[in-house]
Every structure is written in structure tokens, then in C-alpha cells.
PARO-456447 format. One line per field, with one value per residue (C-alpha): residue number from 1; residue in one letter; x, y, z. Coordinates in nm, 2 decimals, padded with zeros to 4 digits, m for minus. Example, Ala and Ser with C-alpha at 12.3 -4.5 7.8 and 13.67 -1.06 7.14 Angstrom:
% PARO-456447
pos	c(1_2)
code	c(A_S)
east	c(01.23_01.37)
north	c(m00.45_m00.11)
up	c(00.78_00.71)
% end
This chain:
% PARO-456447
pos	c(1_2_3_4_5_6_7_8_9_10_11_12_13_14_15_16_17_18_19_20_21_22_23_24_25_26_27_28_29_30_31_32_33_34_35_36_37_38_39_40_41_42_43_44_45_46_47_48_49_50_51_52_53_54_55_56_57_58_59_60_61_62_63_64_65_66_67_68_69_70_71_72_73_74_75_76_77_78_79_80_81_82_83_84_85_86_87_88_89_90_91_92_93_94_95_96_97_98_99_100_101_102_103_104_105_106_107_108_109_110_111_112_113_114_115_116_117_118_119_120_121_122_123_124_125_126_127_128_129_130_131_132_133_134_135_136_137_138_139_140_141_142_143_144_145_146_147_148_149_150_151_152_153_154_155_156_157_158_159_160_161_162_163_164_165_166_167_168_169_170_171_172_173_174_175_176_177_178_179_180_181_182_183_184_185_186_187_188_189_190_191_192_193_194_195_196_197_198_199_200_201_202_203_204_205_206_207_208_209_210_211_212_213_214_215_216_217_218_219_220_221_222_223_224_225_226_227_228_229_230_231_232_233_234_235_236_237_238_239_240_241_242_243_244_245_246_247_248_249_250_251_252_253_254_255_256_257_258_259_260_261_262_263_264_265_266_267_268_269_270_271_272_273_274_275_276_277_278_279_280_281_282_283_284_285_286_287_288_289_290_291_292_293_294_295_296_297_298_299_300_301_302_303_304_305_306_307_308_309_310_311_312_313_314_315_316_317_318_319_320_321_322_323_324_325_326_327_328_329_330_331_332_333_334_335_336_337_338_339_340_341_342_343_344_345_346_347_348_349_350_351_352_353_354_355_356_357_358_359_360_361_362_363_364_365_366_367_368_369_370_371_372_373_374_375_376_377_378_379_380_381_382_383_384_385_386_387_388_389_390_391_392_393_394_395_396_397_398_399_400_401_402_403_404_405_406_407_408_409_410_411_412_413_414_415_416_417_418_419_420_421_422_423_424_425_426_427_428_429_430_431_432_433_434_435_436_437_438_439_440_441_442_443_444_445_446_447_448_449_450_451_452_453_454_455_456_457_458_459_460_461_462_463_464_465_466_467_468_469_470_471_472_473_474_475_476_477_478_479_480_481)
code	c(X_X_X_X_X_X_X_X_X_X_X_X_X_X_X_X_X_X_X_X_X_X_X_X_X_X_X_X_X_X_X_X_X_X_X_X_X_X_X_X_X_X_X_X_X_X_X_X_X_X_X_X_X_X_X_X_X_X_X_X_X_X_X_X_X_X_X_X_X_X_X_X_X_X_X_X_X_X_X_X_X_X_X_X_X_X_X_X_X_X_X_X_X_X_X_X_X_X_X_X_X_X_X_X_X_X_X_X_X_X_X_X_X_X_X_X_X_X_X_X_X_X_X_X_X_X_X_X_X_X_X_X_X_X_X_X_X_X_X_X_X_X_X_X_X_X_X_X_X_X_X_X_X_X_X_X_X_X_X_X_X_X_X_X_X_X_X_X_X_X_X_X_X_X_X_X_X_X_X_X_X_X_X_X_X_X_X_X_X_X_X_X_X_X_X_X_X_X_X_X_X_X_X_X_X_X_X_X_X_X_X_X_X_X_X_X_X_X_X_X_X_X_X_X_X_X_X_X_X_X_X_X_X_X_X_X_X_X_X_X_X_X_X_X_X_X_X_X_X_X_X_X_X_X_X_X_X_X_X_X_X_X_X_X_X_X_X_X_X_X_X_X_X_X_X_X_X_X_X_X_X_X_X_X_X_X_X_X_X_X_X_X_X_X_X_X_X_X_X_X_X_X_X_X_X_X_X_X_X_X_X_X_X_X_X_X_X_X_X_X_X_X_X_X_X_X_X_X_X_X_X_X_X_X_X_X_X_X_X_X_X_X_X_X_X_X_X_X_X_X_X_X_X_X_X_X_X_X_X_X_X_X_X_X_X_X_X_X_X_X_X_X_X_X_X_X_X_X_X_X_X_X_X_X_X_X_X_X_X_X_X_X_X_X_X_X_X_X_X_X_X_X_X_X_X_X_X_X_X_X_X_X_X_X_X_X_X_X_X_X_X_X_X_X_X_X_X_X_X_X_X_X_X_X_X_X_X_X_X_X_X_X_X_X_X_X_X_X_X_X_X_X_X_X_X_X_X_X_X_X_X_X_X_X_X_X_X_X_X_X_X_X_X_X_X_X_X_X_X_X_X)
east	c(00.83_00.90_01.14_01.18_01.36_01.23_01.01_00.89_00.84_00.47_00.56_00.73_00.58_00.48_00.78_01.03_00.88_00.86_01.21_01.32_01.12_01.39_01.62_01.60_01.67_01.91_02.08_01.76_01.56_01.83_01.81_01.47_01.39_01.71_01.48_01.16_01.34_01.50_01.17_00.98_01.23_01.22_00.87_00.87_01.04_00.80_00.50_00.61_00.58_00.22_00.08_00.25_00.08_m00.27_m00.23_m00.24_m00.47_m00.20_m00.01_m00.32_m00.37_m00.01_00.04_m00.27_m00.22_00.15_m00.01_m00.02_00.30_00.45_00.25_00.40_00.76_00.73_00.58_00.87_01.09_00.94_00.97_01.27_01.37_01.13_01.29_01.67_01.73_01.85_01.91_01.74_01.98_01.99_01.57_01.63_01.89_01.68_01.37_01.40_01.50_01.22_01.00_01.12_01.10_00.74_00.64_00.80_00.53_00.23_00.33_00.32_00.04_m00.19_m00.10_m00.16_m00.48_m00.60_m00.58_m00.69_m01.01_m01.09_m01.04_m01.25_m01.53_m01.52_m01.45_m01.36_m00.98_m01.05_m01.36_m01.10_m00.84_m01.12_m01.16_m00.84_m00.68_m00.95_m00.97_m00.57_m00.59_m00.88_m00.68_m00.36_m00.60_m00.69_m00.35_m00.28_m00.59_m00.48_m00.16_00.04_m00.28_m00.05_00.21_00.07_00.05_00.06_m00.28_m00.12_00.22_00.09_m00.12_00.08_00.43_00.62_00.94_01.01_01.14_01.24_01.52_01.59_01.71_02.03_02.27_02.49_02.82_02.69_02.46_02.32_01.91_01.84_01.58_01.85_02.04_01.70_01.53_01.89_01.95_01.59_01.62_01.94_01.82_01.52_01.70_01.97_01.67_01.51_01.87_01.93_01.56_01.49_01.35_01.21_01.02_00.91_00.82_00.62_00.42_00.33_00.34_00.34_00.20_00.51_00.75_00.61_00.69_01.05_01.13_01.07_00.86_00.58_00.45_00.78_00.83_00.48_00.50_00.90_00.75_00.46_00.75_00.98_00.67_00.57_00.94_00.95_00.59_00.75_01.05_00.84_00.64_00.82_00.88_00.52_00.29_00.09_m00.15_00.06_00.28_00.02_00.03_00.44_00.38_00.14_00.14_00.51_00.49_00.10_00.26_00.54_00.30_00.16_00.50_00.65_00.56_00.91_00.97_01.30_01.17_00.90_01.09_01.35_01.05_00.93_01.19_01.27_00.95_00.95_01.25_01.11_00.78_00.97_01.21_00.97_00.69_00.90_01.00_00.62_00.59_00.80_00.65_00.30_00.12_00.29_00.20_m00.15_m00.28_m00.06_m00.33_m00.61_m00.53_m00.36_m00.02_00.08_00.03_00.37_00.40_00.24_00.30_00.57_00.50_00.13_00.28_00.49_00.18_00.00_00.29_00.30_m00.08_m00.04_00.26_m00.01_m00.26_m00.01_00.10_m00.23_m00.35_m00.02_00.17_00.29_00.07_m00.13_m00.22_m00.58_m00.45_m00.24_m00.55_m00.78_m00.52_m00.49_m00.88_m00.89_m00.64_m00.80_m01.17_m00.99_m00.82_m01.16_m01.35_m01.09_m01.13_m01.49_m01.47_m01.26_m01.41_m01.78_m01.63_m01.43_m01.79_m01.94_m01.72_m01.75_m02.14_m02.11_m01.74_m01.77_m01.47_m01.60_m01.87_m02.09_m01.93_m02.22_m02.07_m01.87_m02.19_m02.35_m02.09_m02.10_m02.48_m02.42_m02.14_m02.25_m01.94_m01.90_m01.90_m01.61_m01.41_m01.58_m01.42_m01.09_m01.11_m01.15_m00.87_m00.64_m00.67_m00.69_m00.37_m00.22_m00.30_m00.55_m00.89_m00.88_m01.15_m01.23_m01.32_m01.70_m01.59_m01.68_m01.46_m01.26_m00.99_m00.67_m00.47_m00.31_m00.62_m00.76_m00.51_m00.55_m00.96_m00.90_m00.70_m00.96_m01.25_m01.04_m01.05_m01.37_m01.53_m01.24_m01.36_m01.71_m01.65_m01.44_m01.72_m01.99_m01.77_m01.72_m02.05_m02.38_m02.49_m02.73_m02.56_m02.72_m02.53_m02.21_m02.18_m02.15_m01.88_m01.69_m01.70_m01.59_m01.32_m01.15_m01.00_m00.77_m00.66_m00.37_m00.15_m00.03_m00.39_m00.54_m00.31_m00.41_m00.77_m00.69_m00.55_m00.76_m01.06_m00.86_m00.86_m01.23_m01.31_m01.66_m01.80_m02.13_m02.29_m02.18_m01.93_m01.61_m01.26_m01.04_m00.70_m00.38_m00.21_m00.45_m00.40)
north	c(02.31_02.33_02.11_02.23_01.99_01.66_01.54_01.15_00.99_00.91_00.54_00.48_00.24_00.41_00.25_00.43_00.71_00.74_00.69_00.92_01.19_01.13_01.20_01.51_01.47_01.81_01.89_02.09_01.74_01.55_01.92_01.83_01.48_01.53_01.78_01.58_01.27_01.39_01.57_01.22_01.02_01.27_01.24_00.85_00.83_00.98_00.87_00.52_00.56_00.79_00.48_00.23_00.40_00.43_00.80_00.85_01.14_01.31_01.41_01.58_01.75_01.88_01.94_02.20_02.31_02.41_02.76_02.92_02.84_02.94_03.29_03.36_03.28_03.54_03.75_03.73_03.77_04.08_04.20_04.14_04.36_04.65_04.65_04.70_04.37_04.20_04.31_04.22_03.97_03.82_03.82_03.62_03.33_03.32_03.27_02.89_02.82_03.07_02.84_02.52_02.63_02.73_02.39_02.17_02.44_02.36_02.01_01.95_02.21_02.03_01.70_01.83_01.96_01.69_01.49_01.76_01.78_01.39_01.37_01.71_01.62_01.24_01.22_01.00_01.01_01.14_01.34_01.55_01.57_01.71_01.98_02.08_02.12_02.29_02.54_02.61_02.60_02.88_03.04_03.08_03.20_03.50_03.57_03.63_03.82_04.08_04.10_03.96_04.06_04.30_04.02_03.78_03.46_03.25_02.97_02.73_02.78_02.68_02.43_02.21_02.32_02.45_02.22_02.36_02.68_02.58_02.36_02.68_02.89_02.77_02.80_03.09_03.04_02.67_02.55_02.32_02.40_02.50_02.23_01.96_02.11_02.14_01.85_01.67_01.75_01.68_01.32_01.27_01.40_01.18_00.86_00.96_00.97_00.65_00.47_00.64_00.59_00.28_00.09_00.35_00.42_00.05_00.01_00.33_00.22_m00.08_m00.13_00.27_00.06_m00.17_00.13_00.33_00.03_m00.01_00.37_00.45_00.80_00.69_01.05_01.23_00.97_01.05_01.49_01.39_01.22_01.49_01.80_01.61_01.53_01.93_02.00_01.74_01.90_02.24_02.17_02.00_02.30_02.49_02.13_01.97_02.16_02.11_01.93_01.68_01.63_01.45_01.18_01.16_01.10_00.79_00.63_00.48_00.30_00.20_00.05_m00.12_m00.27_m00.44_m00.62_m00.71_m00.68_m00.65_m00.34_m00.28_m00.42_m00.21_00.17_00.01_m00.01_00.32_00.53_00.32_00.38_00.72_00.82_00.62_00.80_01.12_01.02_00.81_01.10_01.37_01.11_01.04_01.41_01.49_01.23_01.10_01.43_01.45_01.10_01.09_01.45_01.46_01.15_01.35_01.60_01.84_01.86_02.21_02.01_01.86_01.82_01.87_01.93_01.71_01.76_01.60_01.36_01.22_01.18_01.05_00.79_00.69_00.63_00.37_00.23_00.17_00.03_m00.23_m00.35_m00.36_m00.58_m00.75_m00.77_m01.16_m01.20_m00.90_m00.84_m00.87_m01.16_m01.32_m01.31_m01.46_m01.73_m01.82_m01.86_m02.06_m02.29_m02.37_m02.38_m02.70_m02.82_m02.79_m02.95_m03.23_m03.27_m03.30_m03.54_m03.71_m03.75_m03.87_m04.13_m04.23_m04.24_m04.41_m04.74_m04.74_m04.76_m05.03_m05.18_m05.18_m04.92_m04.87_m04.59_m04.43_m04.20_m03.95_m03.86_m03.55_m03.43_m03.48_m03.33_m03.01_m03.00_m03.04_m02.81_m02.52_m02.60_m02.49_m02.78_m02.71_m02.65_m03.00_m03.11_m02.96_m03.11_m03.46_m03.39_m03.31_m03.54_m03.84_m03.66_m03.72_m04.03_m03.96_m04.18_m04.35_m04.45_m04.77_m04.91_m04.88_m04.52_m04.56_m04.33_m04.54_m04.40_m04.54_m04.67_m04.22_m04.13_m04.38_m04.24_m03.88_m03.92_m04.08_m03.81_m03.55_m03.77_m03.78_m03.40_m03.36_m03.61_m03.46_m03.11_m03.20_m03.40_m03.10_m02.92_m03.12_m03.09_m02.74_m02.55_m02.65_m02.70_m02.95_m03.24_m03.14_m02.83_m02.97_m03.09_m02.78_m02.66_m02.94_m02.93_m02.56_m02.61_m02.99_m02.81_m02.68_m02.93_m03.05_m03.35_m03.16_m02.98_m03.34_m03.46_m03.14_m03.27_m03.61_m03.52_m03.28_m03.51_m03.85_m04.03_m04.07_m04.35_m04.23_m03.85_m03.75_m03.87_m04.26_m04.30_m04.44_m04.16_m04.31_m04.39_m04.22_m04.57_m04.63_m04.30)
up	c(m02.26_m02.63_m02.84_m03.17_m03.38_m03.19_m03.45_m03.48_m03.81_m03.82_m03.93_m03.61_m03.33_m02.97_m02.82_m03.08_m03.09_m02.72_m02.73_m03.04_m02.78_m02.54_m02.73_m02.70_m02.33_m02.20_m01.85_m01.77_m01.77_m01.56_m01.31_m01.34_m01.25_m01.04_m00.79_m00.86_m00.77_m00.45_m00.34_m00.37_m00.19_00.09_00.11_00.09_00.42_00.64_00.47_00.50_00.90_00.82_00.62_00.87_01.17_00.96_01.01_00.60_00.64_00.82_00.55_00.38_00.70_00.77_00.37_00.44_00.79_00.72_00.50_00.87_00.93_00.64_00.61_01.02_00.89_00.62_00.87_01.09_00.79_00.69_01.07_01.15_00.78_00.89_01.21_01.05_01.24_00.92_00.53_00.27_00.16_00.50_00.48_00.20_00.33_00.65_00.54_00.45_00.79_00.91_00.73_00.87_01.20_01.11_00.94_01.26_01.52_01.27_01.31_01.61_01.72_01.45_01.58_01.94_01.91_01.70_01.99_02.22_02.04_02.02_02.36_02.44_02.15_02.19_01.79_01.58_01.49_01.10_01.22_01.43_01.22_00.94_01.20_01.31_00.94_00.82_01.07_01.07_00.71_00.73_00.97_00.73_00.45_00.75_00.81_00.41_00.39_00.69_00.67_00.35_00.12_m00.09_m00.16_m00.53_m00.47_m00.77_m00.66_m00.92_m00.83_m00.45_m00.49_m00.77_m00.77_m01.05_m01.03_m01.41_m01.29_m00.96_m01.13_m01.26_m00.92_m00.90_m00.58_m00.64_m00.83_m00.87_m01.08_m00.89_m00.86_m00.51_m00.49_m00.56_m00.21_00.01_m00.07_m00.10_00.24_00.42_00.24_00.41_00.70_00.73_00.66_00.91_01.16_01.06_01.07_01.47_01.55_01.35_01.66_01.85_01.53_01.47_01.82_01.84_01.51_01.58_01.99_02.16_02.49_02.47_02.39_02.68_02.91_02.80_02.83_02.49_02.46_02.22_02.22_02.20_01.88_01.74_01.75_01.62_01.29_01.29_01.28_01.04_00.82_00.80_00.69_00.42_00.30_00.32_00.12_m00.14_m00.17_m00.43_m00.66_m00.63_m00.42_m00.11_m00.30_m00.48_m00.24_m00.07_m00.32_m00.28_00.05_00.06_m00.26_m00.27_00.07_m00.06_m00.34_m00.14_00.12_m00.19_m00.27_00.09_00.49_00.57_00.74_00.59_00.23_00.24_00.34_00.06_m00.18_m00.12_m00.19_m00.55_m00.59_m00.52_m00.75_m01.04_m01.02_m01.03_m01.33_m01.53_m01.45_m01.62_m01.89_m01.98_m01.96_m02.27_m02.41_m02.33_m02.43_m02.79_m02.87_m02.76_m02.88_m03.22_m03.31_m03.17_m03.39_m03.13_m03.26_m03.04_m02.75_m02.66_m02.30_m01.94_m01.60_m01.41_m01.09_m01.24_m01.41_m01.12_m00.90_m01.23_m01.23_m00.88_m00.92_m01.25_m01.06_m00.73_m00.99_m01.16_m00.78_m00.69_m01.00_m01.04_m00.71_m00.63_m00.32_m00.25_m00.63_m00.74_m00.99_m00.76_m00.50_m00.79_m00.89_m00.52_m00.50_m00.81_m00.71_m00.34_m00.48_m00.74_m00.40_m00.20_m00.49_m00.50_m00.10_m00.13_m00.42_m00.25_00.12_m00.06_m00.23_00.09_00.27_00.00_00.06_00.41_00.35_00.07_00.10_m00.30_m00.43_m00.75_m00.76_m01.00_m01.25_m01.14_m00.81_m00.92_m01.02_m00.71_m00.51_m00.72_m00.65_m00.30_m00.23_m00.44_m00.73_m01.05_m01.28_m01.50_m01.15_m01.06_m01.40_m01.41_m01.02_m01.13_m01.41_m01.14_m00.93_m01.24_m01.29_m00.92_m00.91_m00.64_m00.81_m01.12_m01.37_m01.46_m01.80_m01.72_m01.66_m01.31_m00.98_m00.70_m00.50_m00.56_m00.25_m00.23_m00.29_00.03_00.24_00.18_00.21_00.55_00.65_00.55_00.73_01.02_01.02_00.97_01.26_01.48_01.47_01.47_01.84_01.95_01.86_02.02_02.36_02.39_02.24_02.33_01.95_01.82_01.66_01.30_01.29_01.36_00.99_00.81_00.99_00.99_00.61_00.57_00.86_00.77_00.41_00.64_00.94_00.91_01.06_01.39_01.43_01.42_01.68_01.89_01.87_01.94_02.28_02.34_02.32_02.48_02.08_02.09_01.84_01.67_01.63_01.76_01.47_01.58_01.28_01.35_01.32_01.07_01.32_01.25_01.24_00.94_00.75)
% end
């Protein structure tokens, strides 16, 4: 889309000038990311159940399977025209429900026989789905080949959208783009059905068994989602494509997941998600192009595809959750990791220098045991050093003027506890699984990081407060930790 007159200073920073590109900003852009944005929120909805269910692939399936349906409500159309059933003008206000009613029959009948044929074939799940969408898929191509093969059909316009002009069909004596009323109204549709059906949906996500016991039809639930689904992907059609839209359907709730497990957080997240890949999409779309090519040397390139761009979006928005996120992130995860190999360090350091005065009653120790504990555990040694830091810090050990280790009297208490753990589990062990007493050790070490206070007094009872471990050495006493 040209815009004459929006031209950047070449002094200005990315940031201004992505901004002095918006400026330009008309009320075709706001018709624009006004359909894209509805279209993705409509599509958030049910793919948040798809992704919930682990039946992701089932968008890609019914965003391909639909092309039958579609072609046999045309059909119809065209019929019922031939026939002098309706007018032309009546072919043309019918047809969208024509095609509705076709996308909810695909829907269902691809979900049906995708069951039918992993029960018949004794498939796997995807392996069926692969061959049920394919075929229907082939069969709609068949269809348009016999019968439709006159009628152009635009491949790009199919396959990824062309919400541009679409913004551009507006409702008669409105001008409100037809895409903005459609996909409008299937949004508010879907949310009305998750609202009425939020617990039969839940229920049948996570439980069908326990639904079908208390009356709710799992099934009936399942086929429901399935038809709603293929009229979301049908209404998206003329905005994003049946190729795109696949990405509107999964990759908001994907990203959500990433941020919360709260049911209601995470349908929240995916429609905000949703609409800001559809606004910021169009955004970086009058934008994003100019900036980068006009340095390449491409200055007549000034914008791209939004319906692209908005599935380019929601794909950097997954990647910054999935790096950044505050508990699933990649960061968050390595941060975690970091911090419990310095707390497992600590423990370690902490128990062998426990051990080491119950063998010699001396408390100071050799300044070399951090060193031997990271060659015995397999630690780094700058974790083994920050480790010691920390725990200097805590007031867990202390270093004497000779620079030799002893455990202050928090440090004592929190080593006994840890010991505790360890001989525990090792007798609990010993009872229960026929295991030679010199593989009891190693587990012991990996599991006592993570026994706490009430787990110990599970063990205690459990084994009637035995006194030593299998081993012969004494269990530390609670009354003593």
C-alpha cells in the first residue's frame, strides 16, 4: 500500500522513524487492523480449547478440510439460482450462511471419520487425522475441478487472505467492512458459548470420562467445538486465509500457556494476544519493510502483507514468552537451574562438613573441602565458589583466620536436618526395595535436596523413628535439629 508524502529523515533513530511511519495512519488502517483484530480474537477462542485438548493439528486439518465444504455451498448456491429458486441478489446474501452451514458438516464429518478410521486402522491419532484431511482436502480440489472449474480462483487470495481489500467491502449504506460484522459476530458468538458452556467445556478437556459420568456428553461437546472451529476458519478465510489462519488459531493460547495455567488467565491471554498480533502486525507492516529495505537499498519496497505480518507477529510474540515468560520461559527455567545447582552445592558442602565432625569431633576443617565436594559431586567450581560465598554470606559456615571451614551453630542445624533426610530415605529405602545397601547412597544424595520437615516426619513413622540407617550411622533426632 503506497504512502506518498510519509517520508523519514535519514538522521532519525528506528524508534522515530517507526513512529513518524505511523503517522501516516488513515481510517483504512484502523478498518484494517479493526477486521484483522476481530478475525484473530475469533480464532483465539476455539484454539485455546484445540491446544488445551492437545488436538492443535485440528485446526490445520479443519482449516484444509473445510475447501469441500465451501465448494458444495457454492454449489448449492448456484443451484438453487439455476433452478429460479432464488435471485441473484438473494444467491448472494445466502451464500455466507450457505457456507457456514457447509464448514459446521466438514466439521464434524472430518472429526467423525477421523475417529472412525483410528478405530478401523488402529492409527495413531495424527496418523489418521494426516489421512482424513488430506483426502477431503483432495476431494474439494475434485469437486472444483468437475464442477466449479470455469469459476477463477485467486491461489493467493485462498491460501493467505487478502484482508486489504476485504476491509474494503463495506456493508451497504454503512461503511462498516463486512469482515468487521462477520468476524464481529462469530467472536461474540464463540465467547457467548464458552461463557454458557464454560464447564462442560473444561470438563470435557480435561476429564471426558468424568463428564460422561455426571451427564455431561463429552462427544456431543467435542463435534460442538469441531463445528464452531470450521466456522471461525471459514469466516477467517476472506481476512487471513486457510493457511494463516492456522497460526491465529494456536499460537495465542501457545503463548498464554507460557505465562499462566489458569484456565480463565490463559483464554484471557489469548484473545489480548490475539488482537495485539493483529494491530501491532499491520503496524509493523507499514513500517517494518520501509525501514529495513530503504538500508538495503530497496527504497520502492514500503510495506507487505498483513495478514503475514500478523502471523509473523504472533510468532515473535511466542518466541519472547517462550525465552522470557516468568516461569515457563527459557530464562526463567535457566535462572531457576542456576539458583538450585548453588542450593544443592551449598547442601552438599554443607552435609560433608557435618559428617566430617561426627568422624573427628574437631569443627574446624580443611579449607580444601569445597574442592573435594565439587570433585565428588560433579560441580562446577565457580558454582562451588559462588556456593561457599553464599552461604559465608548466610551465615551458614564461617572461615577461620587459618582460612579453615566450620559450620556455625545455623549452619549445624540445617546440615543435621539435611543428614536426617538423607539416612531417612536411605532406611525407607532399604525396607521397601530389595537393593544392596551400596546403592542406597546415591539416591539418597539426589533425593535428600528436596525432603522437607513434614516428608521427614512421614518417614519417621513410617519406619517406627529408627535410630541408625542401614549403613549403622546414627539419624540426627528431630529434638536435636
Amino acid at each position: 500500500m503506497q504512502r506518498p508524502g510519509v517520508h523519514p529523515a535519514d538522521e532519525c533513530t528506528m524508534i522515530q522513524e517507526f513512529f513518524h511511519l505511523l503517522s501516516g495512519w488513515s481510517s483504512l488502517d484502523t478498518a484494517i487492523a479493526g477486521s484483522a483484530a476481530l478475525t484473530a480474537m475469533s480464532c483465539a477462542l476455539p484454539g485455546a480449547w484445540l491446544v488445551l485438548r492437545k488436538h492443535s493439528m485440528m485446526g490445520d486439518a479443519l482449516s484444509h478440510s473445510a475447501l469441500p465444504g465451501v465448494v458444495l455451498a457454492f454449489l448449492v448456491a448456484v443451484g438453487m439460482r439455476q433452478a429460479g429458486w432464488i435471485s441473484s441478489g438473494q444467491q448472494d446474501a445466502l451464500l455466507q450462511m450457505f457456507l457456514f452451514a457447509g464448514a459446521v458438516l466438514v466439521g464434524v464429518g472430518t472429526a467423525w471419520l477421523t475417529e472412525w478410521v483410528q478405530r478401523l486402522g488402529r492409527l495413531e491419532s495424527g496418523a489418521s487425522l494426516g489421512v482424513v484431511f488430506t483426502a477431503v482436502f483432495a476431494l474439494g480440489l475434485l469437486l472444483i475441478r468437475l464442477d466449479v472449474d470455469d469459476v477463477h480462483i485467486d491461489v493467493d487470495c485462498v491460501l493467505f487472505g487478502i484482508i486489504e481489500m476485504a476491509a474494503l467491502d463495506t456493508i451497504p449504506g454503512t461503511s462498516i467492512p463486512e469482515p468487521v460484522l462477520v468476524n464481529g459476530a462469530i467472536f461474540v458468538l464463540n465467547l457467548l458459548l464458552t461463557v454458557l458452556f464454560y464447564k462442560e467445556l473444561t470438563l470435557a478437556a480435561f476429564d471426558p470420562a468424568l463428564a460422561t459420568s455426571l451427564g455431561i456428553p463429552a462427544r456431543g461437546i467435542h463435534y460442538g467445538l469441531m463445528a464452531i472451529t470450521a466456522m471461525t476458519v471459514v469466516a477467517a478465510f476472506t481476512t487471513v486465509g486457510s493457511i494463516l489462519v492456522i497460526g491465529l488459531l494456536i499460537i495465542p493460547s501457545a503463548t498464554a500457556l507460557m505465562f499462566s495455567e489458569r484456565l480463565m488467565v490463559v483464554l484471557g491471554l489469548s484473545v489480548g494476544i490475539a488482537a495485539l498480533s493483529a494491530v501491532l502486525g499491520h503496524a509493523l507492516t507499514l513500517t517494518l519493510p520501509r525501514m529495513i529495505f530503504s538500508r538495503l537499498g530497496y527504497p520502492t519496497i514500503e510495506d507487505a502483507g498483513t495478514a503475514g505480518m500478523m502471523s509473523v507477529t504472533a510468532g515473535m510474540l511466542f518466541v519472547i514468552a517462550l525465552v522470557f515468560a516468568p516461569k515457563h520461559g527459557i530464562v526463567s527455567k535457566l535462572i531457576h537451574r542456576f539458583r538450585l545447582g548453588l542450593k544443592i552445592a551449598g547442601d552438599d558442602l554443607l552435609g560433608l562438613l557435618f559428617r566430617i565432625e561426627e568422624q573427628t569431633a574437631a569443627r574446624p576443617t580443611d579449607v580444601s573441602v569445597p574442592d573435594l565436594v565439587a570433585k565428588q559431586n560433579g560441580i562446577n567450581r565457580w558454582v562451588m565458589s559462588l556456593s561457599v560465598r553464599s552461604l559465608l554470606r548466610g551465615d551458614f559456615i564461617t572461615r577461620q583466620a587459618s582460612g579453615e571451614l566450620s559450620l556455625t551453630d545455623r549452619g549445624r542445624e540445617s546440615a543435621k536436618s539435611l543428614v536426617r533426610a538423607h539416612r531417612l530415605w536411605e532406611a525407607y529405602m532399604a525396607k521397601h526395595f530389595e537393593l544392596p545397601d551400596d546403592h542406597l547412597h546415591e539416591t539418597a544424595h539426589r533425593v535428600e535436596h528436596f525432603i522437607d520437615d513434614a516428608i521427614q516426619d512421614r518417614l519417621q513413622s513410617e519406619l517406627k523413628s529408627p535410630s541408625k540407617d542401614p549403613h549403622g550411622k546414627s539419624i540426627p533426632r528431630r529434638s536435636d535439629t
